[in-house]
N, C-alpha and C positions, 0 to 999 in steps of 0.2 A: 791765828797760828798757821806757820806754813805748811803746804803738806807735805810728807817723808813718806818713800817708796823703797820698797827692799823686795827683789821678787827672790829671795831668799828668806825671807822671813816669813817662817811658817802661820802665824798668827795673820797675816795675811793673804798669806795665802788660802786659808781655809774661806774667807771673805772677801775677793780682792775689789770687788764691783764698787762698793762704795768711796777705794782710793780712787779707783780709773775716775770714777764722773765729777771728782776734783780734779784730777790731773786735765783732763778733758775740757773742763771750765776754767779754773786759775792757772795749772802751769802745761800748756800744749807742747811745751819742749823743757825735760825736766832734768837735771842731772845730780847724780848719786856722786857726791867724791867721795864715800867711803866706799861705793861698790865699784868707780869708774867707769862707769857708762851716763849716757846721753838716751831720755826715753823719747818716742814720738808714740803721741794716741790718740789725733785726730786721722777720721777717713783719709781724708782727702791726703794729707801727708805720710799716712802709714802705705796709703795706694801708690804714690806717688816715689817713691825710698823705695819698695818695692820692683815696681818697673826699670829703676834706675843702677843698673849692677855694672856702668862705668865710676859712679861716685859713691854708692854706697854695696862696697864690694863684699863678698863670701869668700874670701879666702883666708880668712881666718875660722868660720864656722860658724853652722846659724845659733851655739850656745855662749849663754854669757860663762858657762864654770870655767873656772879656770886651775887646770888644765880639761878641755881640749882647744878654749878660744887659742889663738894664736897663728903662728907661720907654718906650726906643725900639724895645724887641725888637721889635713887632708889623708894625712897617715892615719889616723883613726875615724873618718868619716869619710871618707871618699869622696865620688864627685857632688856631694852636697857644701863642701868646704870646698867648690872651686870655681873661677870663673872661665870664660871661654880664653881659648880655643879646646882646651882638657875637658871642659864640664859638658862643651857639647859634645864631643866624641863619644865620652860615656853613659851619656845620659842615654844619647842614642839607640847604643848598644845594650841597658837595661830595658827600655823603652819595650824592646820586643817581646818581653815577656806581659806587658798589657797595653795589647792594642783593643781598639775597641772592641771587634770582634771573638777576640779572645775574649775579654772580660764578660763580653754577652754570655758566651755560651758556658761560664761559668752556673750562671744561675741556679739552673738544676742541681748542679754539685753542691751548691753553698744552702738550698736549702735541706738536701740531705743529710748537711753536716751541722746546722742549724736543728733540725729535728732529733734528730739522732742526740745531742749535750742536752737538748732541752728533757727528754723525755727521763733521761737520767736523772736531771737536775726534780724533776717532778716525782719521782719517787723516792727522795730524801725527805727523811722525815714529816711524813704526811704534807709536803708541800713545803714546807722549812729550808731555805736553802742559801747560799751567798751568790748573788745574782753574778760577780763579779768572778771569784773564784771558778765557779760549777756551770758559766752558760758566757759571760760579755769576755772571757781571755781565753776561754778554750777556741769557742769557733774560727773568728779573727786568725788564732793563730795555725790550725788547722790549714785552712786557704793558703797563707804565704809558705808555710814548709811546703807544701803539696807544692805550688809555684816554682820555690827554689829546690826541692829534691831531697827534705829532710822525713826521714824513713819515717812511719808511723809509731816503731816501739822508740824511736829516740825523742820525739816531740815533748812530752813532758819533762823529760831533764834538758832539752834546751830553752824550756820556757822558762824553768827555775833559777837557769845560770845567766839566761837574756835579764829576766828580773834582777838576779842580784847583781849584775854587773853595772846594772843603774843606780845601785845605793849609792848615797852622798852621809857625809859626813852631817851628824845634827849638830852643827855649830854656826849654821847660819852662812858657810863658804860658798858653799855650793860645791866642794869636792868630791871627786868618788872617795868612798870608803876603804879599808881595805880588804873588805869583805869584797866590794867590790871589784878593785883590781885581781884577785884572786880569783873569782869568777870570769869576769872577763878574760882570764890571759887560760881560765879549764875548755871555757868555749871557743876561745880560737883556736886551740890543741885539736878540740872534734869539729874545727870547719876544715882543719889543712886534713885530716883525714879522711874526712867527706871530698875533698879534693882531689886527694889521692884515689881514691875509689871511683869517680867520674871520669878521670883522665883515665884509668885503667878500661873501666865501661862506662862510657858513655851512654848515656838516657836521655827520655824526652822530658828535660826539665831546664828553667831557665839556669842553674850550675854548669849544666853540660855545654851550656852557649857562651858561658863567660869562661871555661876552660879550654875555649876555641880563641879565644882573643888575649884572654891577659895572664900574667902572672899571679902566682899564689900570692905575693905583697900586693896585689890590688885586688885580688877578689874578697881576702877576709873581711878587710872595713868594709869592702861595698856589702857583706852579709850581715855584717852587724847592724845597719842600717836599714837593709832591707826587713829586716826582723823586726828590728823596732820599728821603725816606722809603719810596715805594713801589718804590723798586730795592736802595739801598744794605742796609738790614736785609736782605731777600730774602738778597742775596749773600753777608752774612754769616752767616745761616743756613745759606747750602748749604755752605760751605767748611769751619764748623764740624762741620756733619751729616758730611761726609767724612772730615776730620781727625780727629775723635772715635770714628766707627768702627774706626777702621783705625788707632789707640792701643787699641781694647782691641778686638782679635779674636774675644774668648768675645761680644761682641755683634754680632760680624756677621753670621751667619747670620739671626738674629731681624731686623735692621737691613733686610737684603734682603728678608724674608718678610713685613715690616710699618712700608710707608716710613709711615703714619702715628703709629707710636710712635717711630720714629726721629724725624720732628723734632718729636714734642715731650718728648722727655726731651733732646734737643739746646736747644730753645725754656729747659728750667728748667737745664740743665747749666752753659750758655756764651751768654748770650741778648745778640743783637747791640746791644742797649739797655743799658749798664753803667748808669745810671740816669737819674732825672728832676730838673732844679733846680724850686725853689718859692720865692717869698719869702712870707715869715710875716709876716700881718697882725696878728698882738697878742701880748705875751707870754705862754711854756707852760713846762711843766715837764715833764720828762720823767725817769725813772730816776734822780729827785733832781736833774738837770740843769738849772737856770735858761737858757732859751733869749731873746735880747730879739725884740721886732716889729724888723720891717726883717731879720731875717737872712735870708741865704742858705741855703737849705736844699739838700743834697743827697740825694736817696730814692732809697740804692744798692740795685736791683731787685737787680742780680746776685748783692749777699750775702744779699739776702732770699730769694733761689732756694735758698739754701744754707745756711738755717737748720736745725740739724738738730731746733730745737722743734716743726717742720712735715714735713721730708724725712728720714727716718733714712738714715745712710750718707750723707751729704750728698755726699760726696764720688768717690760712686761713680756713672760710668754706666750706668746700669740701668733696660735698655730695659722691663723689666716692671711699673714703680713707679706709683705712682698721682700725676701731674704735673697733678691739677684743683686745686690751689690755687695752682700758679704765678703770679707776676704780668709775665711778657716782653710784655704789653703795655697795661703800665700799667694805671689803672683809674679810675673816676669817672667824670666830665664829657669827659675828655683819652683814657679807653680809645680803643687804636686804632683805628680806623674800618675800614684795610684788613686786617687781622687774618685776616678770611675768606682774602682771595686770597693774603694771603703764606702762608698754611698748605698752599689750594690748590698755591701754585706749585711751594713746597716738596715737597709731594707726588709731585705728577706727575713731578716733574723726579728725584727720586732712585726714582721706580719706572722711569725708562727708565732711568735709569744701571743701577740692579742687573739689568734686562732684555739690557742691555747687555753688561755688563761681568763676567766672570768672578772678578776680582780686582783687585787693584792694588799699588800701593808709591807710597809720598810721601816726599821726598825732606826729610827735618829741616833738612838744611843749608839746603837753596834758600827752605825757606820762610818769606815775613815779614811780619811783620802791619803794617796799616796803623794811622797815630796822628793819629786824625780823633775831635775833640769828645768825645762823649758813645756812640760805638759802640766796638764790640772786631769785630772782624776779620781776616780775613790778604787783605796787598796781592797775594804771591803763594804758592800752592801745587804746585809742579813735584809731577805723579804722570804713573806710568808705568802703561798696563795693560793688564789679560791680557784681551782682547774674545773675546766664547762662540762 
């Protein structure tokens, strides 16, 4: 039987590993005519598609939903829907809000806002708590408003509204909902406001730097983006980072002793980027595969994590492995920018928990993933724990 891919199809998506290492083995270049796209999920070719943003270009958007793929993605995603000479200008000019140094000297801060959710999250109900809700989506998002200049009593209603503006429709389309465009169009209302309010005073926040350079029509997407991308991945990495230990025990010990090898064999395991869309600017051939110009390209990272031509045991957690040819954050022109600080965050945040936390238990039943675009996640993870 051939194999069938649908990264809209929730049913696989709750499991998608065992399509990837068919796709992987029988079809290395796959294509959907019902969803119209073209997938790639070996290393070497997802790496390769990657680096190459004259043939397989972003300006249509790195999402397959549709809408926002298309000539219009850059109206609502900004310079991640764009190629050079735009994408480097602006890229640029976000850039300065994480430079290295910058991000170093965040540390201190992120674990006092890491401690500060935890300890809360530790006096619910005698240790009872939703890991996701009460600790892996507060922190994450904490850091990037502080970043971009979003007050402290407003962070909770722009988390709510950044959340619902990613609901898609459950029909298998992948569209936003209307719940969601509804949210979406309440949160761009309180970013041109927040705009209005920087341009009048100016702060030390990266807002106040993009209200030096561009217009209100290009700074909204770029917040929407910067929001999501600099929270939602975070949170799917920490919830991953948790759930994957605590599925295989023989790595928790190591897990606790070395939160930086935990997230990143978590980062090539289960990376909250399932992949990147491209559209192809000329025809290529691939594994004997005639591909045409204009296709939608799909660059599945996660089965490329999972090649076992690159990771032996591909399918094993194993916090000891050597995870530097991963690609969980893309690469070329489009490699992440905050990459630094979600590793940071990652970090800090699972050395207080093991600091913290003696043990734990997760509840399989309670827990369930959210079915947003282009990431893998869980919406909620009910864990109970044993505090030292």
């Amino acid at each position: 039987m051939d194999v069938e891919y649908s990264p809209f199809d929730h049913a696989t998506h709750q499991d998608p590993f065992p399509v990837y290492a068919r796709l992987l083995a029988e079809a290395p270049v796959y294509h959907s005519e019902r969803d119209d796209f073209w997938a790639l999920t070996r290393h070497a070719d997802v790496s390769a598609a990657l680096q190459d943003s004259a043939r397989f270009s972003s300006s249509h958007g790195p999402l397959l939903d549709v809408p926002p793929w298309g000539p219009d993605a850059p109206r609502a995603l900004s310079f991640v829907a764009m190629d050079p000479p735009r994408h480097t200008a602006l890229r640029a000019l976000v850039s300065r809000g994480f430079t290295a140094r910058r991000v170093a000297a965040l540390e201190p801060h992120i674990r006092g806002i890491a401690r500060r959710h935890l300890a809360e999250a530790l006096r619910r109900d005698g240790g009872a708590f939703d890991f996701v809700e009460d600790f892996a989506i507060r922190v994450p998002l904490d850091v990037v408003s502080e970043l971009i200049g979003v007050p402290g009593s407003d962070r909770d209603g722009v988390r709510r509204l950044a959340e619902a503006s990613l609901q898609r429709e459950d029909d298998g389309t992948g569209r936003i909902s209307q719940r969601g465009l509804d949210a979406g169009a309440e949160l761009a209302a309180y970013w041109a406001r927040l705009i209005a309010e920087r341009r009048r005073a100016p702060a030390e926040d990266l807002l106040s730097v993009l209200c030096e350079e561009l217009d209100d029509q290009e700074i909204i997407p770029m917040l929407f983006v910067l929001l999501s991308a600099g929270s939602e991945t975070t949170t799917n990495l920490l919830g991953h980072a948790w759930y994957w230990a605590w599925r295989n025990p023989d790595q928790r010990e190591r897990a606790y002793a070395d939160a930086g090898a935990w997230v990143e064999e978590t980062l090539r395991y289960d990376p909250p980027a399932i992949g990147l869309a491209r559209l192809l600017t000329e025809d290529i051939e691939l594994h004997g595969v005639p591909i045409p110009a204009g296709a939608r390209m799909w660059l599945l990272i996660a089965a490329a994590n999972r090649d076992p031509r690159v990771f032996p045991d591909p399918d094993r957690y194993d916090l000891t492995r050597d995870t530097s040819r991963m690609i969980s954050f893309g690469g070329g022109r489009h490699f992440c920018m905050g990459s630094a600080l979600g590793r940071l965050e990652a970090r800090v945040a699972l050395q207080e928990l093991a600091a913290a936390v003696a043990d734990y238990e997760i509840d399989p039943a309670g827990a369930r993933r959210s079915h947003i675009g282009n990431v893998r996640g869980f919406a909620t993870l009910p864990t109970v724990v044993k505090p030292r």
